[in-house]
C-alpha positions in Angstrom: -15.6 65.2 39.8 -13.1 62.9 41.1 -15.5 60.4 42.6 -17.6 60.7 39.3 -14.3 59.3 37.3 -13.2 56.5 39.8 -17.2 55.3 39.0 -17.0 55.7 35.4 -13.6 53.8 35.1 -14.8 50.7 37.2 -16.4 49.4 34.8 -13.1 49.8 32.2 -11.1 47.9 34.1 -13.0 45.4 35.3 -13.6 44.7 31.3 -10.1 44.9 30.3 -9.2 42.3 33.5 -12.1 39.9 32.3 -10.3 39.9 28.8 -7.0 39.8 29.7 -8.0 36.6 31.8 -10.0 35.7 28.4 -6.8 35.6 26.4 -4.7 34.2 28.9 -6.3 31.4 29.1 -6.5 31.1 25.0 -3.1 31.3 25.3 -2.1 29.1 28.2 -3.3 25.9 26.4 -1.3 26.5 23.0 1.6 27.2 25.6 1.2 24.2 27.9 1.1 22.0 24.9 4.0 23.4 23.3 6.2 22.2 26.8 5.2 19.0 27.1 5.6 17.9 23.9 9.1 19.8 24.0 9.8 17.6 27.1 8.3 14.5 25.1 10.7 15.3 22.4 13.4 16.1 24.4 13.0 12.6 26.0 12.7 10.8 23.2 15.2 12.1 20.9 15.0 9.3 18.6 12.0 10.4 16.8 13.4 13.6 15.6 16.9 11.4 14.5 17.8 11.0 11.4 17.9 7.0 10.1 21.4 5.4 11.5 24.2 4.5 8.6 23.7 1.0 7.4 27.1 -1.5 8.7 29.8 -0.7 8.0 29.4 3.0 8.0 27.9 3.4 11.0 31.1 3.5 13.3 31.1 7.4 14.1 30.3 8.2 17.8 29.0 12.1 18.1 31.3 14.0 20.2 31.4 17.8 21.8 34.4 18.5 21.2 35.7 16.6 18.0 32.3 16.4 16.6 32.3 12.9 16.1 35.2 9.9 16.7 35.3 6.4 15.7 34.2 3.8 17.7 37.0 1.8 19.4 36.6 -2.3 18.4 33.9 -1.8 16.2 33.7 -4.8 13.5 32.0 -5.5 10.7 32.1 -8.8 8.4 30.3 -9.2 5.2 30.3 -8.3 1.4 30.4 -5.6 -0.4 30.4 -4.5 -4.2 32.5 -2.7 -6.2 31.8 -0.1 -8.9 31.2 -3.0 -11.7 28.7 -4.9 -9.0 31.4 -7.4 -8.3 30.9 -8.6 -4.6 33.9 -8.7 -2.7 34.7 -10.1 1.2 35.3 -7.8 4.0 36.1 -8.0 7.4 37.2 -4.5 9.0 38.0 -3.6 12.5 39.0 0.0 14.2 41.3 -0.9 16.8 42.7 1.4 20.0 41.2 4.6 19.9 39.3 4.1 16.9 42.6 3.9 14.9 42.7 1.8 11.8 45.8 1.2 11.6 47.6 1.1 15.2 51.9 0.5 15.1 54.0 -0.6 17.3 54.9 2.1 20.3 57.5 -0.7 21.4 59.2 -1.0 18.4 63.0 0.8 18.7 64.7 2.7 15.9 61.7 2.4 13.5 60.4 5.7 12.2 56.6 6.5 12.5 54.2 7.7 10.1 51.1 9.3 11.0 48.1 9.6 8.5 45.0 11.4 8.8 42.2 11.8 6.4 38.0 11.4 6.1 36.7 8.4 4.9 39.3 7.5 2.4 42.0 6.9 5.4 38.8 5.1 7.3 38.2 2.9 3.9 35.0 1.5 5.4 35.1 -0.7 2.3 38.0 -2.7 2.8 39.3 -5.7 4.5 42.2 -4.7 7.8 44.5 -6.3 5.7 44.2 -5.1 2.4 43.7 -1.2 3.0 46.7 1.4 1.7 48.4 2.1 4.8 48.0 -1.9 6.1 50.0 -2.6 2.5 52.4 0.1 3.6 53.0 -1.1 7.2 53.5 -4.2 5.6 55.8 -3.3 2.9 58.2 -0.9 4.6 60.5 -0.9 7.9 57.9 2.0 9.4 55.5 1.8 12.2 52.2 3.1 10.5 48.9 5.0 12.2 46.1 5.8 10.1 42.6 7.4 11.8 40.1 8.9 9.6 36.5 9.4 9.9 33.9 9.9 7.5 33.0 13.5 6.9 35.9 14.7 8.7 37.2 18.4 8.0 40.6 19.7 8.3 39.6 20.9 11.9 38.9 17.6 12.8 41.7 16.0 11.5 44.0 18.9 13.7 42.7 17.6 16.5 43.2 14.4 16.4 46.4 14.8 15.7 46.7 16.8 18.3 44.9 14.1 20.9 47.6 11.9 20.3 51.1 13.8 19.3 52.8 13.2 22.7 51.8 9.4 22.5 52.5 8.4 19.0 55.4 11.0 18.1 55.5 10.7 15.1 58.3 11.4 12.1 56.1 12.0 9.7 52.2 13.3 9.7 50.8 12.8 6.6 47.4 14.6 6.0 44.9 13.2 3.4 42.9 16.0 2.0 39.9 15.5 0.3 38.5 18.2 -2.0 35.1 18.6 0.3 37.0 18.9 3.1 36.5 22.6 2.1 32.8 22.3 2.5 33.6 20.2 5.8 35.7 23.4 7.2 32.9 26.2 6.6 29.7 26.0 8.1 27.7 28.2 5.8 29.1 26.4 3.1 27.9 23.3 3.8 24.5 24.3 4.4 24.4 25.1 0.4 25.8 22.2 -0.9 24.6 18.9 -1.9 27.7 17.3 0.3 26.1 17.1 3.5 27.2 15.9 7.3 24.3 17.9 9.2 26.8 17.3 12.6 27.5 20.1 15.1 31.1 19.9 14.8 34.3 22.5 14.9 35.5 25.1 13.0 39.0 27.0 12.6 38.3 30.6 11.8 40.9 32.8 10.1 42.3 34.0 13.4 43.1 30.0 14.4 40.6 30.1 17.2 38.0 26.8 16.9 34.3 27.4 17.4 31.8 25.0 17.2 28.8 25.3 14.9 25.7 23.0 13.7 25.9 23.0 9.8 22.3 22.5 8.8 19.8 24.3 6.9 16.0 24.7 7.4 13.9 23.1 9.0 17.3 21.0 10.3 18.5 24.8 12.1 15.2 24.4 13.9 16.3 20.6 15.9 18.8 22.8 18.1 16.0 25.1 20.1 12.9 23.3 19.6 13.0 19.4 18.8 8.9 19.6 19.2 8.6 22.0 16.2 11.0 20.8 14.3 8.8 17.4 13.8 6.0 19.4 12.9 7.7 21.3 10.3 9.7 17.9 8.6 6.2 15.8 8.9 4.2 18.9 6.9 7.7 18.8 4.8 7.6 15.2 4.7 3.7 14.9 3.4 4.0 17.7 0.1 7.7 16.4 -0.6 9.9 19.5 0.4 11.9 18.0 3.1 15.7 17.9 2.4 15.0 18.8 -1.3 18.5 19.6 -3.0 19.4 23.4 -2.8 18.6 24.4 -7.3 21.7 25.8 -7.3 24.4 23.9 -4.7 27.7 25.2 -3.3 29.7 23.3 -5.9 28.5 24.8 -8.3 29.5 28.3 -7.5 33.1 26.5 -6.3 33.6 25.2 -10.0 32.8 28.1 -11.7 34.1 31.1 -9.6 36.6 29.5 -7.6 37.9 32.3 -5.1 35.5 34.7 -6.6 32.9 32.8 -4.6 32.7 34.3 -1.1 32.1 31.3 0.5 34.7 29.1 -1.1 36.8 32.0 -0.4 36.0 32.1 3.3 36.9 28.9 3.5 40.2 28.7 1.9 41.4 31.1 4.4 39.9 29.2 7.2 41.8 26.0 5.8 45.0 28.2 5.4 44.0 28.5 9.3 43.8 25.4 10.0 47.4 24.0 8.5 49.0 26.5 10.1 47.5 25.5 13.8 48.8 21.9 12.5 52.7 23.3 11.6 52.4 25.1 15.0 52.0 21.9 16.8 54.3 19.8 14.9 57.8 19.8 16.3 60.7 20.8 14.1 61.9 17.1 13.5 58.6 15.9 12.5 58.0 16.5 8.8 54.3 17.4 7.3 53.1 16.2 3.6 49.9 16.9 2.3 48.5 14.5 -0.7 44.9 14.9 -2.3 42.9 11.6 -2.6 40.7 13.7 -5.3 40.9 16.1 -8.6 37.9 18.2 -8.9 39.9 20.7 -10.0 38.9 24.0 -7.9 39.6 23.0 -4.8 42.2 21.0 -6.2 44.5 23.7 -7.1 43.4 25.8 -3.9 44.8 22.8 -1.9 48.1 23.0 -3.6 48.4 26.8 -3.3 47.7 26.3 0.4 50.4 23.9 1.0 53.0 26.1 -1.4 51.9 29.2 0.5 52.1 27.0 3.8 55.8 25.6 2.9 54.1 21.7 3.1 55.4 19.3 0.4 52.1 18.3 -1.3 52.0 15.1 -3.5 49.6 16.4 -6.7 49.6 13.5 -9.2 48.1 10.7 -6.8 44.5 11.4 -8.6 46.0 11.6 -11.8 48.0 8.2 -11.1 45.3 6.1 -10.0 42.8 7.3 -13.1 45.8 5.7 -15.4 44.6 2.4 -14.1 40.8 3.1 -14.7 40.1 2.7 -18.2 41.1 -0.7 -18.1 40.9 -2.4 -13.8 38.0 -1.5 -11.4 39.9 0.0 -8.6 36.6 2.0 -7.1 33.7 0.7 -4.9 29.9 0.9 -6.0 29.7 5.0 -4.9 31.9 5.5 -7.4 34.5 7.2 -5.3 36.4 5.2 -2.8 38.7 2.6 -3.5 38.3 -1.2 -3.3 41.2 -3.9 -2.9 42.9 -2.6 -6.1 42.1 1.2 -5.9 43.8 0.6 -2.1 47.1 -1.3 -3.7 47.5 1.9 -6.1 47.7 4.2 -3.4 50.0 2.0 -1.3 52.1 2.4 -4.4 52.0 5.8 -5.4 52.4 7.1 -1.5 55.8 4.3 -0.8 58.4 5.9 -2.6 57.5 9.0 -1.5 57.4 8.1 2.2 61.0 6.2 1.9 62.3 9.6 0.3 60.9 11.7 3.4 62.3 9.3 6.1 65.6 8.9 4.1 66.2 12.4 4.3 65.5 12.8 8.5 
């Protein structure tokens, strides 16, 4: 009976073996493809890059653990218009460490100001000697250092500041915030906005602990694990016009008409509450901390000036409200429509002066 079954079963297996080979090999080709144009890809990671910024925007250097910095001595000369279309000269440089404005270490009993911001403090759109904090080195008996980065979120921002504390020691750290700077801090928000960086970069979560995270929605979540696949999907994307298509309904959206009630604006706040108090924490006791908003959408707005009452930081409100005075009648913004050229730079100079002279005065 035995024997009889060891017969009967020879047969069975020596099927299932032949098709198991069968499929193997059906497989093995797919498979093998799949690798080498991985590898390929991997090689060549150009072709799955996304076009580089135009000059002069295209001074960010990616980075592991800051996300991005700006490229030390990078120039750029040439013209640029301003929200009426009126060309203007520029000639910009970012000095030592990528700084755009770099005092005087050497200089004894002057008091230094720090700022830090995104791409208004970077002001990619404006001659070295004409930007806000230039007028201000210029205009008061400070040494002034000014490093932004466009796209930067308060995160960022945190750690620069915290590269270079022990070498600039600063009396005053002044932090620019920018009302998407609460899209910049939360990943998830991000990836449902219409404000996008699409840059691995890090994250303060509500604990104060930084993680680093790649804010980018499909295919874009794809790039990470499998550069190969990720230019089949954008090219299929690419060819019936789906590719990077505007979310219906974006993130600010939801900001401007739930505020807090919006889980993800919410999320954020409190990893931005996170955030400034990692920056107090690191601050010394004689260095004093001032928060101004370069913007008024009003949401995030307001949630920036809870933050800094909750916080204890001095925040100075009106600067939005100060510079739109000027609007209906000068052109103080570039062709975007947002940052500010020559004259938009000379209002903030002015607004932010008295302010920093009653700071200092009372140290």
């Amino acid at each position: 009976m035995a024997s009889s079954n060891n017969i009967s079963n020879g047969p069975l297996r020596s099927a299932f073996y032949v098709l198991s080979l069968r499929l193997l090999a059906i497989l093995i080709g797919p498979l093998l493809l799949f690798v080498v144009g991985e590898l390929i890809f991997r090689l060549n990671p150009g072709w799955t890059a996304d076009p580089p910024a135009t000059p002069p925007y295209n001074y960010r250097v990616p980075d592991k653990k800051m996300g991005w910095f700006v490229q030390a001595g990078y120039a750029f000369e040439g013209t640029m218009n301003d929200f009426k279309g009126n060309p203007y000269a520029v000639k910009l440089t970012f000095g030592k460490n990528g700084f755009r404005t770099y005092g005087d270490l050497n200089a004894s009993g002057r008091k230094r100001v720090l700022f830090i911001g995104d791409s208004y403090t970077a002001c990619a759109q404006t001659s070295d000697d004409k930007t806000w904090h230039r007028l201000l080195a210029d205009s008061l008996p400070v040494e002034v250092f000014a490093y932004g980065a466009a796209g930067f979120g308060t995160t960022q921002e945190y750690l620069i500041v915290k590269e270079y504390m022990d070498e600039i020691k600063p009396d005053l750290v002044v932090i620019m915030f920018c009302t998407n700077d609460f899209i910049d801090n939360y990943w998830e928000l991000e990836k449902r906005a219409n404000y996008h960086v699409r840059m691995p970069r890090p994250y303060t979560l509500e604990d104060g602990s930084i993680v680093r995270r790649y804010a980018a929605e499909w295919p874009r979540s794809v790039k990470p694990w499998s550069r190969f696949l990720y230019w089949i999907i954008r090219r299929i994307q690419l060819s019936n016009g789906t590719f990077d298509l505007p979310p219906k309904e974006p993130a600010e959206k939801f900001i401007a008409e739930q505020r807090e009630q919006y889980p993800l604006f919410a999320r954020s706040v409190r990893m931005t509450d996170a955030t400034l108090k990692n920056f107090q924490a690191l601050l010394p006791p004689q260095t004093a901390l001032l928060g101004v908003c370069v913007d008024g959408f009003e949401a995030p707005y307001v949630a920036f000036e809870q933050l800094c009452a909750d916080n204890r930081i001095p925040f100075a409100g009106n600067m939005p409200a100060y510079i739109q005075r000027f609007e209906s009648s000068e052109c103080v913004r570039t062709d975007d429509g947002y940052h500010w050229n020559n004259r938009g730079n000379q209002l903030v100079a002015s607004y932010l002066k008295p302010l920093i002279i009653d700071i200092l005065d009372k140290k």
